[in-house]
C-alpha positions, 0 to 999 in steps of 0.5 A: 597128329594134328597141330594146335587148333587156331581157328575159332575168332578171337572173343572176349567171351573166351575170358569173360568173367576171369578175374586177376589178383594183379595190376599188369600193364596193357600189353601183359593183358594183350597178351593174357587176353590171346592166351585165354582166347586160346584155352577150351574150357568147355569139354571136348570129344576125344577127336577135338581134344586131339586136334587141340594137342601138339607134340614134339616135332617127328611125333604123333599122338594116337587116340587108342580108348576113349568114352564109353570104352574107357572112364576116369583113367588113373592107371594101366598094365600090358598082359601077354597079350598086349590087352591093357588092364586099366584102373579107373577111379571114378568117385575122385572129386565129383565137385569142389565138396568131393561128395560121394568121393567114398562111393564104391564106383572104381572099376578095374577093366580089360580093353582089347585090340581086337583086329590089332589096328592100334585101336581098343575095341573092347571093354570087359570089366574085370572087377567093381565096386572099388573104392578109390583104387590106386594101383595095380600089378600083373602076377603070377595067375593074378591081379594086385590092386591097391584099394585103401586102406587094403592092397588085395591079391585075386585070381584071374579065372578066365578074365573073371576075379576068383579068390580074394587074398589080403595081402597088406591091411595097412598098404595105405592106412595114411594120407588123403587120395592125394597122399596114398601108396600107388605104383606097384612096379615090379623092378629087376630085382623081382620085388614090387615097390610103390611110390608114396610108400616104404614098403616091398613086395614079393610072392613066394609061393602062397606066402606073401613077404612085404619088407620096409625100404626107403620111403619114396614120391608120391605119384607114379614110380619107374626103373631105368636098365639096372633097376633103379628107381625113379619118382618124384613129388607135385612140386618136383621134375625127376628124383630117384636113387643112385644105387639099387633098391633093396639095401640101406633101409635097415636103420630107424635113427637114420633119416637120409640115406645119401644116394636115395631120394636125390634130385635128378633133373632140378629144373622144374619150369614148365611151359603152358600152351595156354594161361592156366588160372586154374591152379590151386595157389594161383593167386601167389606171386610166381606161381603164374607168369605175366600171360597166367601161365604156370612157371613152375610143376605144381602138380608133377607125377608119373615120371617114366624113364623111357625104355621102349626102344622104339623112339631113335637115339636122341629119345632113348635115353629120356624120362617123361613127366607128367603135368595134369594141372598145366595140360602137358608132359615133360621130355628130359634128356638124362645121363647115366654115367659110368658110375652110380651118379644120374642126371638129367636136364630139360629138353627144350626151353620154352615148350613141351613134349606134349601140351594141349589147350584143353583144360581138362586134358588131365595127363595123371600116369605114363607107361612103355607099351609093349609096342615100345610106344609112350602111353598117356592115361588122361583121366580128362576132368575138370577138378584135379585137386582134391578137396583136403587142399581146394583153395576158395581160389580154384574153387572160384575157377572151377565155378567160373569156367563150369569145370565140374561136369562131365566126369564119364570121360577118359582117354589113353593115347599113345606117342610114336614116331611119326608115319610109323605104326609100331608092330603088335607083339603078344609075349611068346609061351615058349620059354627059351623064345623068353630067354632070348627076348631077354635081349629086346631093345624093348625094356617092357618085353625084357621086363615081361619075359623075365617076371613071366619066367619067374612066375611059371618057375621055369626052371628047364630054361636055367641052362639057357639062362646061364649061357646068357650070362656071357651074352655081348648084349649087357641088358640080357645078361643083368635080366639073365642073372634077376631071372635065375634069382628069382628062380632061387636057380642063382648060384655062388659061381655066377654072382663071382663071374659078375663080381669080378667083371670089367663092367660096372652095371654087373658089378652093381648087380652082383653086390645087390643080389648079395643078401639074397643068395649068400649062405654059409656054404658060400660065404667065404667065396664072396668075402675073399672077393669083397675083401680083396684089395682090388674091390675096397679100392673100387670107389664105385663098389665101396658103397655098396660094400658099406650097405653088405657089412651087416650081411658079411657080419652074419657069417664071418664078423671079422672080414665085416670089421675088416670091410668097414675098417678099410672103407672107413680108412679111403672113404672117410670124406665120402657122404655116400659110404659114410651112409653106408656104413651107418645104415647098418650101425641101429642102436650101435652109433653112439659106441662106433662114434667113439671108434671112428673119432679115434681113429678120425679126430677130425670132426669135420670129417663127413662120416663124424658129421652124419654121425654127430646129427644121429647120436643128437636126435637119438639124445633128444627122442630119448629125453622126451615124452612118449609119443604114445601119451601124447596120442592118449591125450589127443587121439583125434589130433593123432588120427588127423596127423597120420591122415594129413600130415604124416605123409609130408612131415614124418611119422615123427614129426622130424619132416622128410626130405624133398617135402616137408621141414620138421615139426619137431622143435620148430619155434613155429610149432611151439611159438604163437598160436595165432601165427600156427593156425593161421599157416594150417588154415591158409598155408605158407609159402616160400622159404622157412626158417625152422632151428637156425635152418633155412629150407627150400626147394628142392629140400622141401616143397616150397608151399604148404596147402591150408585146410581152410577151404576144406569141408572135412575139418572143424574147428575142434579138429583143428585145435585137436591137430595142433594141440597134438603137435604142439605137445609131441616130443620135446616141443610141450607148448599149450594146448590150442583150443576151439574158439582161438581157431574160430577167432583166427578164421573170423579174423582171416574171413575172406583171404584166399592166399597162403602166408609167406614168413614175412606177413607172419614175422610182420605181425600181418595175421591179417585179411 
């Protein structure tokens, strides 16, 4: 791998015609003027990309696809035979107006190492003609992909597509490309979630069953060793769930779910090898520092908790974040402690894992490899932005530094120890070889032979399955115990085994396969063990025993009582079990805070807290209009909402955590028009105020793109959007109209910069 490449003279026709919004003083344009010498602009082969790249020391960085094998990169998967199905997104943004973007030019292909020298050989493509395409996922005899607003399930004949299937209709009805459901990871619990999505799901036999979950991220989606998610959002590091997936979604008027969507490694710096102008809001104060490098993630997606085993003991336990406005990836050093709790903090100051001088090295998703190498899909493109939220700003950049052009290239490396070559494996078709690489130190094999297990409904091998329960190796006994249970092989005897154990991780997953296996015949086994003293006083266990007491109330209501009842008694302080027990409570919470303030007058008591804020928010959706005629009276507005704003500010205007604050009762949805559209038309920045409360990061991503440098809105839309927001719910201010738009964006001909809540409260709705 080589190191960063310096020798090219240093020239003022490296930073000729940049442009800078503030005043520095001489050695801050010195040391501005090195750091553009340093950046390429201009597009680079695959090699010389390469030679402009550098990694953490003990690593190398291994070119193994490239243009014409490979175009547009978004996405990838392993099969069996370590061939890499990719996806490429071709039509993304072919210039700042993104025209053409909806033209059916996306591809799914299947590259091969032929001679098995690490290097793709050859390229097949497996399916065309896609629109934007966003994911895809290995299954059984076929093939997901993610195709808005579509997610279509197709044969696999001999690497050729046969029947098409519709699985979802609705897998991304909502949000532009930059705000779409995508991932299509299959977790441990041998379900299939997204990023950018509430939804699961699961193949069961021709039958397709897609069930609600917590909305999650925005681009890219991992799992570490007990099957917890990861993700994050562009402005975030590393965010993800402290307990298993599938539980706790189950109540509508409960927007948190404490232990869901926590921030996991806050620190969000990052550090540029080179000045990076080229950023949406670049203009704004803090955004870039004195040498014009980005300070902060503004374009954060594919975190990928590593697994592969193939790094030694300091990288093991590690996540990577990808960074594709800054031409870098993040390596974050985590901690999985004895409980349910995760973290995790920056490597290193002051550098990268990955960083490159290239400015079209374009990281957009990571993955482990069956090699047990990092792969990184470069998308390698100018224009990473996407029209809905392009600046005149970056716009301006693009222009100046020819960043549009070529948009046929494509890379995919792979990081491995240095002077090492990671073996070739092609996963075994002998099922009991299956099972014993349930033991792997290779959480990619470990992943892969179980979802093989399952798919061919190998149920010779669950004797060899069960033995593997007692194995001394913890990771083969939790993807033993998945592989029975989705085998439909798992029975009362194995969940108590691991209900009863001295090991935290089984525990865990005992309690989470509980919804799936329990019935009447069993029933009474499991609450003999959940009820028992020994388990309600497990702090570790008691949230998990919070989110089951709707399961247990289906077959024995009076040990459901007696759970919540001495949950409630040791954990009333405890946020996480407070959560718990409310998410099964819908349509239930305003009798049970009755219940618990009897018998828990304090009303500062956590669980009264949590269930003060939901009995109020069910009070006020009550006493306004139905949102169903405000959408009668504004359906373009409504259209424009779903499309642009759902995803951030919720489906009922009352924001979602780690993005956006609510628009519901918010004075500055209700209050002066001019100052509205204004922020929709440039953006705000910053911290806001919305009902006496202050939101900013990480509660909420601190900036809010405008839409004034966007195409795809007229001034109508724009009044059609607010108007539809303005009346929604309880807020009822008056309609926007046209020409009041028209006359803000006249009067605010020329800005290039978002608002931040100073200049609106100063009254400087000013160029």
């Amino acid at each position: 791998m080589s190191s960063m490449h310096r020798s090219d003279p240093f020239s003022l026709k490296m930073f000729k015609g940049l442009t800078f919004k503030r005043t520095f003083q001489f050695l801050s344009l010195v040391l501005i003027s090195i750091c553009c010498s340093q950046c390429k602009t201009d597009p680079l082969s695959a090699e010389a990309s390469l030679d402009n790249m550098t990694v953490e020391e003990g690593f190398e960085v291994k070119l193994i696809a490239s243009e014409p094998l490979i175009s547009a990169p978004v996405a990838l998967t392993f099969d069996n035979q370590s061939r890499i199905w990719a996806l490429e997104m071709n039509g993304y943004m072919p210039d700042t107006l993104g025209t053409g973007e909806d033209q059916p030019s996306g591809k799914v292909v299947i590259l091969e190492d032929e001679d098995h020298d690490g290097v793709m050989d050859t390229r097949k493509v497996f399916l065309d003609s896609l629109r934007l395409p966003r994911a895809l996922c290995l299954i059984e005899d076929g093939l997901l992909v993610g195709e808005p607003p579509y997610l279509w399930y197709y044969e696999i004949k001999k690497d050729k597509p046969g029947k098409r299937v519709l699985v979802d209709s609705l897998y991304a009805d909502e949000g532009n490309v930059e705000h779409q459901p995508n991932g299509l990871l299959r977790a441990m619990d041998n379900w299939i979630y997204n990023a950018k999505s509430a939804k699961r799901y699961k193949k069961d036999g021709d039958r397709w069953i897609i069930e609600q979950t917590h909305f999650r991220g925005q681009w890219g989606i991992s799992q570490d060793n007990y099957g917890r998610l990861y993700y994050n959002h562009n402005s975030a590091n590393v965010i993800g769930d402290y307990f298993t997936p599938g539980l706790g979604a189950t109540n509508k008027n409960q927007r948190e779910v404490a232990g869901y969507n926590m921030s996991i490694v806050p620190d969000n710096r990052v550090y540029p090898a080179h000045a990076t102008p080229g950023v949406n809001r670049g203009y704004l104060p803090g955004v870039l520092d004195t040498t014009q490098r980005l300070v902060n993630f503004t374009a954060a997606c594919a975190p990928l908790i590593y697994r592969g085993g193939y790094f030694s003991a300091p990288y093991r336990l590690n996540s990577f974040v990808a960074e594709p406005a800054g031409n870098l990836v993040k390596r974050n050093v985590m901690t999985l402690d004895s409980g349910y709790a995760a973290s995790g903090v920056q490597a290193y100051q002051d550098r990268e894992f990955i960083s490159s001088v290239d400015e079209r090295f374009r990281p957009v998703n990571l993955h482990d490899g069956p090699d047990g190498a990092l792969y990184v899909v470069d998308m390698y493109r100018g224009i990473i932005q996407h029209k809905t939220y392009l600046t005149p700003y970056l716009k301006q950049e693009i222009k100046k530094r020819n960043l549009t052009l070529p948009l046929v290239c494509g890379r995919i490396y792979k990081v491995v120890p240095k002077g090492k070559k990671p073996d070739f494996r092609k996963m075994p078709e002998d099922p009991q070889v299956l099972v014993r690489l349930l033991a792997d130190r290779n959480g990619w094999i470990r992943d892969r032979a179980q979802q093989i297990l399952v798919d061919r409904k190998s149920k010779d091998v669950v004797p060899a399955l069960i033995k593997a329960l007692q194995s001394n190796n913890i990771n083969a006994r939790m993807h033993a115990f998945w592989t029975l249970e989705g085998l439909h092989a798992l029975e009362a005897p194995q969940v108590l085994q691991f209900l009863k154990s001295q090991h935290w991780p089984l525990r865990m997953q005992a309690l989470s396969v509980l919804p799936s296996v329990i019935n009447k015949a069993t029933a009474a086994g499991y609450v003999q063990v959940l009820t028992a003293p020994a388990m309600l006083g497990d702090k570790l266990a008691a949230p998990y025993l919070g989110f089951l007491t709707n399961t247990i109330r289906k077959f024995d209501p009076a040990a459901a009582d007696l759970m919540q009842n001495q949950l409630l008694k040791r954990y009333a302080a405890e946020k996480f079990v407070a959560d718990a027990v409310i998410s099964n409570l819908e349509g239930k919470e305003e009798a049970f805070q009755k219940q618990v303030l009897r018998q828990f007058p304090d009303t500062a008591l956590v669980i009264n807290k949590q269930l003060k804020t939901i009995v109020t928010n069910k009070f006020n959706a009550r006493n306004s209009d139905d949102p169903k005629e405000t959408e009668r009276k504004y359906p373009r507005g409504a259209a424009l909402f779903r499309t642009n704003c759902q995803t951030c500010h919720g489906a009922d205007l009352n924001g979602i955590k780690s993005l956006a604050p609510p628009l519901n009762k918010s004075e500055w949805v209700t209050g002066k028009k001019e100052r509205l559209i204004a922020i929709v038309l440039y953006g705000l920045t910053g911290p806001v105020e919305v009902n006496k409360h202050l939101y900013t990061k990480p509660e909420i991503m601190a900036d809010m793109p405008g839409i004034a440098g966007s195409n795809e809105f007229s001034d109508e839309d724009i009044a059609q959007l607010l108007s539809y927001i303005r009346d929604y719910g309880r807020n009822k201010a008056d309609k926007v109209k046209q020409p009041e738009v028209a006359a803000v964006r006249e009067q605010l001909k020329g800005r290039d910069k978002a608002f931040t809540v100073e200049e609106l409260l100063s009254h400087k709705v000013t160029k």
